[in-house]
C-alpha positions in Angstrom: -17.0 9.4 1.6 -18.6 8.8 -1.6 -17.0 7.3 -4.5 -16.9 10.0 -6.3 -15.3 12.3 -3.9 -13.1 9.4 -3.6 -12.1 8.8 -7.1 -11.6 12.9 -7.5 -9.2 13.1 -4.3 -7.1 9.9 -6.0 -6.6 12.1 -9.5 -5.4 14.9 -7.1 -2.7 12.9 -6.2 0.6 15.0 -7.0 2.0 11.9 -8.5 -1.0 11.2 -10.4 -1.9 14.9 -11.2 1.2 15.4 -12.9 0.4 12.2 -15.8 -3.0 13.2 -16.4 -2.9 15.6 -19.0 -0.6 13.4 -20.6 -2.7 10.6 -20.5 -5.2 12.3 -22.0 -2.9 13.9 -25.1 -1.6 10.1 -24.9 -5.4 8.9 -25.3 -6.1 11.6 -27.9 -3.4 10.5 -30.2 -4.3 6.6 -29.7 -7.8 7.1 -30.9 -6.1 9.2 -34.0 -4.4 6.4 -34.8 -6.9 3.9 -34.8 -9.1 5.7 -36.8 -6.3 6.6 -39.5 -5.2 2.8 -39.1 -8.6 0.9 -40.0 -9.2 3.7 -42.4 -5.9 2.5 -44.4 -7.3 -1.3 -43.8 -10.4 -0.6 -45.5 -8.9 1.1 -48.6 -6.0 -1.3 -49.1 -8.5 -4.4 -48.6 -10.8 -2.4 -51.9 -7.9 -1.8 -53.6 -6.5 -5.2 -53.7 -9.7 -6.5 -54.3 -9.8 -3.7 -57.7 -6.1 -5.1 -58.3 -4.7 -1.2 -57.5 -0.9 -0.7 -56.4 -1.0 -0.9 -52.7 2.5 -0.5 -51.8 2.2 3.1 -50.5 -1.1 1.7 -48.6 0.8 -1.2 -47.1 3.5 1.1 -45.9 0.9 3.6 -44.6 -0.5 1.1 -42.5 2.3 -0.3 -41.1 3.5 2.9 -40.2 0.1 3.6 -38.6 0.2 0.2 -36.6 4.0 0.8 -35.4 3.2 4.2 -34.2 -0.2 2.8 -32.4 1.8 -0.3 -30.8 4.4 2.2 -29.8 2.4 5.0 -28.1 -0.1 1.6 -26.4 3.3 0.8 -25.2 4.7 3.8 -23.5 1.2 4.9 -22.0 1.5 1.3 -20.5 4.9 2.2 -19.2 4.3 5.8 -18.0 0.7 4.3 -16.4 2.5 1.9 -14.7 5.6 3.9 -13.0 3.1 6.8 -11.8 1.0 3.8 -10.3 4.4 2.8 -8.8 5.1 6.2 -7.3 1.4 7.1 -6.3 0.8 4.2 -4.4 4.4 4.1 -2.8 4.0 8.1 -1.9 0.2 7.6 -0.4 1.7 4.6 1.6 4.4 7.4 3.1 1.6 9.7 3.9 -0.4 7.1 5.5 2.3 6.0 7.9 3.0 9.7 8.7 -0.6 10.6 9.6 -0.8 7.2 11.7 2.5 8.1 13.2 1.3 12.1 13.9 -2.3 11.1 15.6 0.1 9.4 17.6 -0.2 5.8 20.1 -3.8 6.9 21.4 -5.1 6.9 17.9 -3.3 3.6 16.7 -4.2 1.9 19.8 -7.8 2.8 19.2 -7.9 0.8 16.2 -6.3 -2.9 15.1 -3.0 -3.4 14.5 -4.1 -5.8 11.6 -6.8 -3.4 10.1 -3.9 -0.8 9.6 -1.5 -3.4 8.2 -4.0 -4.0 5.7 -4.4 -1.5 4.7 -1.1 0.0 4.4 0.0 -3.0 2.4 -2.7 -5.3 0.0 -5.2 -2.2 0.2 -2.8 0.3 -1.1 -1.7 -2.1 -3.3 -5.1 -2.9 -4.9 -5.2 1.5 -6.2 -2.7 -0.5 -8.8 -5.0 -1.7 -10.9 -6.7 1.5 -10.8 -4.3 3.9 -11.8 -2.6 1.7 -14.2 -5.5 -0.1 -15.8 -8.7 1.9 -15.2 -7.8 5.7 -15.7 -5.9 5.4 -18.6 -9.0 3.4 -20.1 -10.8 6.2 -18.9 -9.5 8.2 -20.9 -9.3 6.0 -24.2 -12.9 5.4 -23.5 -13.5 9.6 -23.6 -12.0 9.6 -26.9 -11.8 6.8 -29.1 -15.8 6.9 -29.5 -15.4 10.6 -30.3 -13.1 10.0 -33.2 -15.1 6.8 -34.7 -18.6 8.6 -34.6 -16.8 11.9 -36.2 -15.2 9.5 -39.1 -18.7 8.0 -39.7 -20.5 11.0 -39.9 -18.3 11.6 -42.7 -18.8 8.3 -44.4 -21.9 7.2 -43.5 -24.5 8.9 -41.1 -27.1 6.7 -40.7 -24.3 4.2 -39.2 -22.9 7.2 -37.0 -26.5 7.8 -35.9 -27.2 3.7 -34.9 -23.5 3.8 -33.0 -24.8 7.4 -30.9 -27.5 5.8 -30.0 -26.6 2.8 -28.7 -23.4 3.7 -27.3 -24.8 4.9 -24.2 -26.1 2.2 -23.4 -23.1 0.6 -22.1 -22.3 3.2 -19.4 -25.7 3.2 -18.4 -26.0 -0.4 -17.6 -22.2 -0.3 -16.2 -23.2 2.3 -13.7 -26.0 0.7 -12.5 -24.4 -3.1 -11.9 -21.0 -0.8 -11.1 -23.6 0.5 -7.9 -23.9 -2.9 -6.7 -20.3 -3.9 -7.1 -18.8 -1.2 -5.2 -21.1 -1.9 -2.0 -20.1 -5.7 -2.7 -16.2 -5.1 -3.0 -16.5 -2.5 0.1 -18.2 -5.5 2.4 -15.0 -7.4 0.8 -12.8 -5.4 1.7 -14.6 -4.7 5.3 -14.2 -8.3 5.8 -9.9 -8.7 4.8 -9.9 -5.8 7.1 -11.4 -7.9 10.4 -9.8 -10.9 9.1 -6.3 -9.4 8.9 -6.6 -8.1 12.4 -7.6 -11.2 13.9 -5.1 -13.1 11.9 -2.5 -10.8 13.7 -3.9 -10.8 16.9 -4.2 -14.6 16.9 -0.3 -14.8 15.8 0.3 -12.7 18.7 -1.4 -13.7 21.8 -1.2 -17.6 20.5 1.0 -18.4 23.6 -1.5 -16.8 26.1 -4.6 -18.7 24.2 -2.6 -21.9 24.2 -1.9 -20.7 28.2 -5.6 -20.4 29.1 -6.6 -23.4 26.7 -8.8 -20.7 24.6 -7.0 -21.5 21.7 -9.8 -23.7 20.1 -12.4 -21.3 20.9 -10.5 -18.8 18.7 -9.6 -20.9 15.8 -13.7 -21.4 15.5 -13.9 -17.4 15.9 -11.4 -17.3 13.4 -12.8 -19.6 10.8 -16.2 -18.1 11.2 -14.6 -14.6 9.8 -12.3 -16.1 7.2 -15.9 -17.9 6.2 -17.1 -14.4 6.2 -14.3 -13.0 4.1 -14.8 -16.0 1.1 -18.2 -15.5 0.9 -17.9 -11.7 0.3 -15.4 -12.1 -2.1 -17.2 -14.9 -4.2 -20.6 -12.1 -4.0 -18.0 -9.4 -5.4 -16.8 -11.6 -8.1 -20.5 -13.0 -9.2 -21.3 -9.4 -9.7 -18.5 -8.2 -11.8 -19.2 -11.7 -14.1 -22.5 -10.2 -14.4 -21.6 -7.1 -15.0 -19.2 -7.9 -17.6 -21.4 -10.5 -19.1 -24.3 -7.3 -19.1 -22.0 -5.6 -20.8 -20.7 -7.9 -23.5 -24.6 -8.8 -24.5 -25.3 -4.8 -24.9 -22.0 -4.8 -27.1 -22.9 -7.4 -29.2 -26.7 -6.7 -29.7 -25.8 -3.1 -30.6 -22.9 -4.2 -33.3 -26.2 -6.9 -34.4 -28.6 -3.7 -35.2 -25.7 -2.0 -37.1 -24.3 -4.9 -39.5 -27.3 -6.4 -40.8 -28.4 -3.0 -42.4 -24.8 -2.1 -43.8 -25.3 -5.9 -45.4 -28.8 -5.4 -46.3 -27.6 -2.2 -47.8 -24.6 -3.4 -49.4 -26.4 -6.2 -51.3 -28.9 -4.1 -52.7 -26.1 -1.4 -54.0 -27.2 1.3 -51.9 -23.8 1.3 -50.0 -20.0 1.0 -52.0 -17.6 -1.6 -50.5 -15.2 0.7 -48.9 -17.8 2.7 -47.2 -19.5 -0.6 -45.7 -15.9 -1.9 -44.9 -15.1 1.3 -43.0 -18.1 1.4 -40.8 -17.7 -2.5 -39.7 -14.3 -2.1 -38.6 -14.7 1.3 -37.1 -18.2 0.4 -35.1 -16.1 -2.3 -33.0 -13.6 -0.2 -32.0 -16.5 2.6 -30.4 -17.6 -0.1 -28.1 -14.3 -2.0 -27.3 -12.8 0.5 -24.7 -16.4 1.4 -23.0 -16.6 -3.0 -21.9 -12.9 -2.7 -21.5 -13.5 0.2 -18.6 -16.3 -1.8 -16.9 -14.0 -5.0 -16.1 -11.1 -2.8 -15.0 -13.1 -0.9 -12.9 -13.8 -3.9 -11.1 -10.1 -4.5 -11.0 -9.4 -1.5 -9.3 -12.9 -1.0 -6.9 -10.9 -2.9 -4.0 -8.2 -0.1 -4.4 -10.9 2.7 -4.5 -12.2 1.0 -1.6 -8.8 0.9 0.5 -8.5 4.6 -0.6 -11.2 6.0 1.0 -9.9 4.8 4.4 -6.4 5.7 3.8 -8.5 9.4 2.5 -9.8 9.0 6.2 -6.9 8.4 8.3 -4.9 12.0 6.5 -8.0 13.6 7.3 -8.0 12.4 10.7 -4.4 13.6 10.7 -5.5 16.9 9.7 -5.1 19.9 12.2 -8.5 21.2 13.4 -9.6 23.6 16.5 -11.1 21.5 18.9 -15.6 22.5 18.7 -16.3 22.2 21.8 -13.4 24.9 22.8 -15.0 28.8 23.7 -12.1 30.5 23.6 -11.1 29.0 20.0 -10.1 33.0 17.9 -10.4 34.9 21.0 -7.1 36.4 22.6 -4.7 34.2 24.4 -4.2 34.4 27.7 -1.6 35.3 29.7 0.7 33.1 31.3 -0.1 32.8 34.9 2.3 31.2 37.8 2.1 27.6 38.2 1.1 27.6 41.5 -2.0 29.1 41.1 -4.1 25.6 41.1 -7.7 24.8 41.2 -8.6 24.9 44.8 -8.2 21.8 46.5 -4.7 20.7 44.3 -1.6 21.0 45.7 0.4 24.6 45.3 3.6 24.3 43.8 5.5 25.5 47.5 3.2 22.7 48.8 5.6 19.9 46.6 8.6 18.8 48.1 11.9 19.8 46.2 15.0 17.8 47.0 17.4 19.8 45.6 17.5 23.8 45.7 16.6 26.0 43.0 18.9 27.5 41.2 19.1 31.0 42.2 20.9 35.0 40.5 21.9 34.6 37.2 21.2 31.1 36.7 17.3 31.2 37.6 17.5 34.0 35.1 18.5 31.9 32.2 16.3 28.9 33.0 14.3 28.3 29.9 10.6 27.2 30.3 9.9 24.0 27.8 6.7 23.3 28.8 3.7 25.2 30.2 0.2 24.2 30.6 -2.1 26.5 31.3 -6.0 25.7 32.7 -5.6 22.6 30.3 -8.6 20.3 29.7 -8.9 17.3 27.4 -11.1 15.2 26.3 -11.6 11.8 24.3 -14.1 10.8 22.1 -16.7 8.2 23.7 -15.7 9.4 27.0 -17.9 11.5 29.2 -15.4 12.7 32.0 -12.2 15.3 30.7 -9.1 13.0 31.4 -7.7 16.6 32.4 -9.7 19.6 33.7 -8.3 22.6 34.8 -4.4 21.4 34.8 -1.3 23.7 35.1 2.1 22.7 34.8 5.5 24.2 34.1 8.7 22.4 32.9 11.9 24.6 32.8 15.4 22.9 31.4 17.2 21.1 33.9 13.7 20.4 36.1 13.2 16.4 37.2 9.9 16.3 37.7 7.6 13.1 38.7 3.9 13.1 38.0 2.0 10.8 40.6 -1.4 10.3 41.2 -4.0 7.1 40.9 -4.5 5.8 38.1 -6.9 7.5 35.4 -5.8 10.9 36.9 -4.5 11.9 33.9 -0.9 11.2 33.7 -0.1 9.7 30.6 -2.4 12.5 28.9 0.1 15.0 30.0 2.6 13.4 28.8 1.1 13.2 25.1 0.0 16.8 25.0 4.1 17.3 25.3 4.1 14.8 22.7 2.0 16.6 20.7 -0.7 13.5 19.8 -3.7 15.0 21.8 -4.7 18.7 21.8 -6.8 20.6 24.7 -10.4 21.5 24.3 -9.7 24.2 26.5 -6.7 26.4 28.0 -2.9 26.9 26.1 -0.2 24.5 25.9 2.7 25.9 25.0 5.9 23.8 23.9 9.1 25.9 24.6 7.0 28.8 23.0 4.8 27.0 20.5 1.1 26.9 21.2 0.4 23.6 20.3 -3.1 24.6 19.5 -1.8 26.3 16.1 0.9 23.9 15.6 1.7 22.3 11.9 3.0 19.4 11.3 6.3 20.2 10.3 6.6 22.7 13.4 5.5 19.5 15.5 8.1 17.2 14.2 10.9 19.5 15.2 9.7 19.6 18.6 9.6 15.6 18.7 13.0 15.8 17.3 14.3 17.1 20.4 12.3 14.4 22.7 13.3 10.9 24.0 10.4 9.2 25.2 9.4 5.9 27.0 6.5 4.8 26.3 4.4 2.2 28.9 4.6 -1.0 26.6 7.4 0.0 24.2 7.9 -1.4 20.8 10.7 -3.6 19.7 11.4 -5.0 16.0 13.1 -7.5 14.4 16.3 -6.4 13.6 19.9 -6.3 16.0 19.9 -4.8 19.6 21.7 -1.8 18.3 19.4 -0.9 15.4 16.4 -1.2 18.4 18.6 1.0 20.7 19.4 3.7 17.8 15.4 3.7 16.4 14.8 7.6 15.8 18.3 8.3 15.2 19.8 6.0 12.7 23.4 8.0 12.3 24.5 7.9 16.2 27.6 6.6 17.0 28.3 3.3 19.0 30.0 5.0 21.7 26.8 6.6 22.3 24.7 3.6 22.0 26.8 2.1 24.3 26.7 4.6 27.1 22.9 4.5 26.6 23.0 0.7 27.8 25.2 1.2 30.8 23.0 4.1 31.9 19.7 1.6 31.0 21.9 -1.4 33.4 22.0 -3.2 30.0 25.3 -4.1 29.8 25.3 -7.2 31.3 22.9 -8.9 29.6 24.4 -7.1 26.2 27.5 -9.1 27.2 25.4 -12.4 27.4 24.1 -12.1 24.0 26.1 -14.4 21.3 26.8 -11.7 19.0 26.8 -8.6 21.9 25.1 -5.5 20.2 24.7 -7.0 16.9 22.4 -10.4 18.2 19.2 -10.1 15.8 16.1 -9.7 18.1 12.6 -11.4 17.0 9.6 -9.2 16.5 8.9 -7.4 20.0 12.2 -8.2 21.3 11.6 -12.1 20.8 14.6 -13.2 22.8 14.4 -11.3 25.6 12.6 -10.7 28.9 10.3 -8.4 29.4 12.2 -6.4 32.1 15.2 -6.4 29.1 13.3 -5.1 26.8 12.3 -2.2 29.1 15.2 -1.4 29.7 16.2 -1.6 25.5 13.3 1.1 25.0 14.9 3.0 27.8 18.3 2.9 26.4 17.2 4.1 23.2 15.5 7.1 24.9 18.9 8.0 26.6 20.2 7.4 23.1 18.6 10.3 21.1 20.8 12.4 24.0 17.0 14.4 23.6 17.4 18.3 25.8 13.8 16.5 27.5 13.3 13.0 28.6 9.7 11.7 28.9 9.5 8.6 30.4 6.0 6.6 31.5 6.6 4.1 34.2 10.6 3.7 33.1 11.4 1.1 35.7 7.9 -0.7 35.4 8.6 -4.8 34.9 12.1 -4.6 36.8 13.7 -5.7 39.9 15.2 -3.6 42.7 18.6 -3.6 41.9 18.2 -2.8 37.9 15.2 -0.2 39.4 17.9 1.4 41.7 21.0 1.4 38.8 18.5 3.1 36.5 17.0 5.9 38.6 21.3 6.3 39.5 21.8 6.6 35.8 18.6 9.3 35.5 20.4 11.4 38.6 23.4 12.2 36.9 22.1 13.4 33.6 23.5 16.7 32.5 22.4 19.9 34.1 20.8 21.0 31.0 19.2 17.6 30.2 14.8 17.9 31.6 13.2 15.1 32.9 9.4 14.4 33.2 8.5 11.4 34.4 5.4 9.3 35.2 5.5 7.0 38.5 4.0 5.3 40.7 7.3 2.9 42.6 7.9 5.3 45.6 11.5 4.7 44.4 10.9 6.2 41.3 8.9 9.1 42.9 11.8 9.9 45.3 14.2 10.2 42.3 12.9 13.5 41.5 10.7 16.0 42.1 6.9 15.0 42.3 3.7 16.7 41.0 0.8 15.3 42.4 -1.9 14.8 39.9 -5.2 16.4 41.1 -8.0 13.1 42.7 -9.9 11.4 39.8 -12.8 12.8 41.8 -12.1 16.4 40.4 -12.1 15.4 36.7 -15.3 17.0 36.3 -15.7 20.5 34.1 -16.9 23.4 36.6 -21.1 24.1 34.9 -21.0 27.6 34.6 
């Protein structure tokens, strides 16, 4: 994305977008000030020189100066709470779009890269919306207001200051070129060290394990060697840079001052005049080197911006390109039993229990339906679906099986919502998920409890874990969510019971326990449909065989759709076997 595009999308910002026009009136007023201020300076320094009354001139200018400290003071302010806000508010939507591509997308990606980013690189847009852009716009019109007031007095003067004033921005822009590629291989480089910082802290037992550890550390050091010797590049460029700009600045106040004292000493120029155009001329170039080492300040924000710019955009809802029938007319729904040739009709699967039949069968409410479904990843030549129906009605316990890489787990996140089809309809107790929003999405995972296969636990008490997703449940309910998971026992174990504080991941506990944590707080959410992806995965027979008892006696209205592969598990519920890996392959028309 370049810069530019980057720095217009960050003034876009709603909490940003709102301050600017201030700002700018803010900015306006500032350089009004100055210009009325060192206007009074010059005529009360003549006039005490002529011996004049200066009382009214003194007052004027203190009037002038408290005004100018006090409006500097509240643009400071203002600048610094919509800083506050924007960063906080593009931190939210971050999180959101992270959490909406959903597990497949974060697990693409390291865990330490998105930390980073979601913390010091948000951060680091600080600087930039609290120094740079209101220097921006002081810089727009301070130098407007001097060169009008020395046009008036003297326009020779005005005419040296115009033509040296862009001069500055010219020589900023081109060492600002260089600094931006060198604070975006900075900031490339905190990226890969974070995440291998993180992934060190977490797989340090396994190193230590395998005796890799050492190996590591000399991986490690060679990035964070990386990391310092981009960051010293980025900061000998903006000396430079700032050192450029100072020289410019100071040789362009030399070629004005000598003439106005060449001038002044041969009485072509009065005292006040020559006193008005030396303090004035400073003031043209002060705010133009002032926005050249603040945008340096702020580059490793802008820079952090443009990936947080890329993860919404990611999140963004687009029609899948490679999909025919994307505007045509939907298609109607068709039986579920009407399979590719070769899979498995739906009077083929076993059914344990009878279906419901009259007025019940009648009512029976279809949640999920897939329809000729195919999906694909990026990087991956092979559709982890092709051709895949399915239909969930409430009260159905259904089982997918199949070998592994037959497409299981992508089934489950198309109900999820976190991958869309390139081809056929999936629709989601009546919404397509093709045209799905956001919000529409998020009250559809409202009414899921899911399981993921490595679940996620954090620091924090054993009930907080359990109630994750629904923070207001009560603790009957969290407690009848560990019997059902065969939790209570080691609940009862724990020093403090439901209120023990658990490390990161479930430090503490086993991983079998801390399956069946993430399974109580699916059973939790008390969700109408349950997806679960390997639930019993990592425990023994007897916890296996209390948990698929607690999954049988759900509520009649409560939908199950599970992934297995434990013929325990399988014979729980109903299975759907998942067509061969072999078939994976789109039909060439």
């Amino acid at each position: 994305m370049p810069a530019s595009r980057t720095r217009a999308r960050v003034a876009r910002l709603p909490e940003v977008r709102r301050h600017l026009a201030a700002g700018w009136f803010a900015a306006a007023a500032l350089a009004a000030l100055t210009v009325a201020q060192l206007d009074l300076l010059a005529r009360l320094i003549v006039a005490v020189i002529d011996g004049r009354a200066v009382a009214g001139l003194t007052a004027a200018l203190a009037a002038a100066t408290v005004a100018r400290a006090a409006l500097a003071g509240c643009r400071e302010a203002v600048a610094g709470r919509t800083a506050a806000r924007a960063t906080a508010a593009l931190r939210h939507r971050v999180l959101a779009a992270a959490q909406s591509l959903g597990p497949q997308w974060v697990a693409g990606r390291p865990t330490g890269e998105l930390v980073a980013l979601t913390d010091r690189g948000i951060d680091g847009l600080t600087p930039y919306l609290r120094d740079y852009l209101p220097q921006l716009a002081l810089a727009a019109a301070l130098p407007v207001a001097v060169l009008i007031r020395l046009c008036w007095a003297d326009p020779a003067s005005a005419l040296v200051v115009a033509a040296t004033l862009p001069l500055i921005p010219l020589f900023g822009a081109l060492a600002g070129r260089q600094a931006r590629s060198a604070t975006r291989r900075q900031w490339r480089r905190l990226s890969v060290l974070s995440g291998h910082f993180l992934d060190t802290v977490l797989g340090l037992p396994t190193l230590r394990a395998f005796g890799r550890a050492g190996t590591h550390a000399v991986r490690l050091r060679t990035v964070a060697d990386a990391h310092r010797h981009a960051t010293m590049t980025a900061l000998r460029v903006a000396f430079l840079t700032s050192l450029v700009l100072e020289l410019v600045a100071a040789l362009s106040l030399a070629l004005l001052a000598v003439p106005i004292g060449l001038r002044l000493l041969a009485g072509d120029l009065d005292l006040r005049t020559a006193l008005v155009v030396l303090l004035l001329a400073p003031e043209a170039y002060l705010p133009l080197r002032a926005l050249g080492a603040r945008f340096h300040a702020g580059a490793a924000g802008l820079a952090a911006a443009e990936d947080a710019f890329a993860v919404l955009d990611a999140a963004a809802p687009t029609v899948a390109p490679d999909r025919p029938d994307a505007g045509a007319a939907v298609p109607r729904p068709r039986p579920a039993s009407t399979g590719p040739a070769g899979r498995p009709d739906a009077a083929d699967v076993p059914a344990p229990r009878p279906a419901p039949t009259g007025r019940a069968a009648r009512r029976r409410r279809v949640l999920v339906r897939c329809e000729d479904v195919t999906v694909r990843y990026p990087g991956r030549d092979e559709p982890a679906l092709c051709g895949f129906d399915l239909t969930v009605e409430a009260g159905d316990r259904l089982v997918l099986t199949g070998p592994s890489g037959s497409g299981k787990s992508t089934v489950l996140a198309l109900v999820l919502g976190f991958v869309r089809p390139a081809r056929g309809r999936v629709l989601l107790d009546g919404l397509d998920l093709d045209s799905a929003g956001r919000a529409e999405l998020a009250a559809w995972r409202a009414r899921l409890g899911w399981l993921p296969q490595r679940p996620r636990l954090f620091a924090g008490t054993l009930a907080a874990n359990v109630a994750l997703g629904a923070p207001d449940v009560p603790e009957a309910r969290i407690r009848r969510a560990i019997r059902a998971a065969a939790l209570d026992e080691v609940v009862t174990g724990l020093p403090a019971g439901l209120h023990t504080v658990l490390g990161e991941n479930g430090h503490g506990l086993s991983a079998g326990q801390r399956q069946r944590v993430a399974l109580a707080r699916a059973l939790c959410r008390d969700a109408p449909l349950l997806l679960l992806d390997e639930p019993t995965a990592r425990l023994d027979a007897d916890t296996e065989a209390a948990v698929l008892a607690a999954a049988t006696r759900l509520p009649a209205d409560r939908t199950l759709l599970a992934v297995a592969h434990r013929p325990a598990t399988i014979a729980a519920a109903r299975p759907v076997p998942m067509p061969p890996v072999a078939e994976l392959v789109e039909p060439r028309p």
